[in-house]
C-alpha positions as CSV (number, residue, x, y, z in Angstrom):
1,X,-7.4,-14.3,34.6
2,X,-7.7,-11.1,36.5
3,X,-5.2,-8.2,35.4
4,X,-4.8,-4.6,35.8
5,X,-4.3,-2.0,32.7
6,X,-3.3,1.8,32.7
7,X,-5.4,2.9,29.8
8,X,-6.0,6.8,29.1
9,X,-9.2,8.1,30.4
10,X,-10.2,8.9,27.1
11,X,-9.2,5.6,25.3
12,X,-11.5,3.6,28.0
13,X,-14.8,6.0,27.9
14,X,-14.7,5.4,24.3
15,X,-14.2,1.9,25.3
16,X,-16.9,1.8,27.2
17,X,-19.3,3.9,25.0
18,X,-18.7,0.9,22.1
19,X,-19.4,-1.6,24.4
20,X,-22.5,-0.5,25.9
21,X,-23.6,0.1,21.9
22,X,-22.7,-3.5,20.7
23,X,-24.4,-4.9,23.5
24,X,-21.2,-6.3,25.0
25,X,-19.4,-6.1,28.7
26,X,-16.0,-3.7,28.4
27,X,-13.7,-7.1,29.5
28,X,-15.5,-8.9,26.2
29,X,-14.8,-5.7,24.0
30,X,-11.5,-6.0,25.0
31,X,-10.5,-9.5,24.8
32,X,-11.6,-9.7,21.0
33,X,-9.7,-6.6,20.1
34,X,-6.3,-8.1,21.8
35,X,-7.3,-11.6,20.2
36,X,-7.6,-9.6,16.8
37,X,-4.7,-7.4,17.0
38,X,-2.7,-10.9,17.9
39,X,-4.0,-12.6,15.3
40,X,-3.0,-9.9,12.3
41,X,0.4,-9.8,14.2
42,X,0.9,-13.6,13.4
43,X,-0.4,-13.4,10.3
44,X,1.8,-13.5,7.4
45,X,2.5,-10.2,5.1
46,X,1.1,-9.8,2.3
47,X,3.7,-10.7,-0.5
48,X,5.4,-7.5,-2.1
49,X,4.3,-7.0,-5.7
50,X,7.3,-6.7,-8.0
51,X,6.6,-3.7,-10.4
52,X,8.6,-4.9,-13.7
53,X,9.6,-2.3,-16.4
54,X,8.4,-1.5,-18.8
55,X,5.3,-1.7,-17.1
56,X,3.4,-1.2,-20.6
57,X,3.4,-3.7,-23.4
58,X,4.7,-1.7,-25.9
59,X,3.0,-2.0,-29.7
60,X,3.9,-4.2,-32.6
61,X,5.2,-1.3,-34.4
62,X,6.7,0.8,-31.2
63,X,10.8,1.8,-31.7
64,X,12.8,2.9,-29.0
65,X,13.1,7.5,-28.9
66,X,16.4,8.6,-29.5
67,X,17.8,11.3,-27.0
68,X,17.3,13.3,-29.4
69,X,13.9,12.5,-30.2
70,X,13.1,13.0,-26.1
71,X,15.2,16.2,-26.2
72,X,13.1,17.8,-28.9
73,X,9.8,16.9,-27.4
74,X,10.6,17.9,-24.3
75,X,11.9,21.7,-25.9
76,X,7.9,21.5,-28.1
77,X,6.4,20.9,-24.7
78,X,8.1,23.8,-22.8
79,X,7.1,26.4,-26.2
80,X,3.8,24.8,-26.0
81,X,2.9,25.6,-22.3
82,X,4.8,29.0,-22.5
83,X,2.5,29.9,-24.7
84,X,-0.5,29.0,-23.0
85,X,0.7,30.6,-20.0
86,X,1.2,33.9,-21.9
């Protein structure tokens, strides 16, 4: 079927240029790229991955940190990068 397309300038020169460089016409460069574009479009999405938490198996002897416990690390971390930025 015969048809008429308003392409940019630029988008068909490089059209062209890829053509002439697979050994191909422009109208056969064309039709495989709307045939592939149509055929992702129907293809079905990947499925989503489902990130669970925790996303670590934790070891036999691992115990939950208190607030506290996170609180006090946290105030060692600060001293300790203070001081290496001082």
């Amino acid at each position: 079927m015969r048809t008429t397309l308003d392409l940019p300038d630029d988008l068909v020169q490089s059209a062209k240029i890829a053509a002439v460089r697979r050994g191909m016409t422009l109208r056969t460069l064309v039709a495989r790229a709307v045939a592939r574009d149509l055929a992702e479009a129907d293809a079905p999405a990947p499925p989503v991955r489902r990130v669970t938490f925790p996303i670590f198996r934790p070891s036999v002897d691992a115990r939950p940190l208190t607030a506290e416990e996170v609180r006090a690390d946290e105030v060692e971390e600060d001293r300790r990068l203070g001081a290496l930025i001082a």
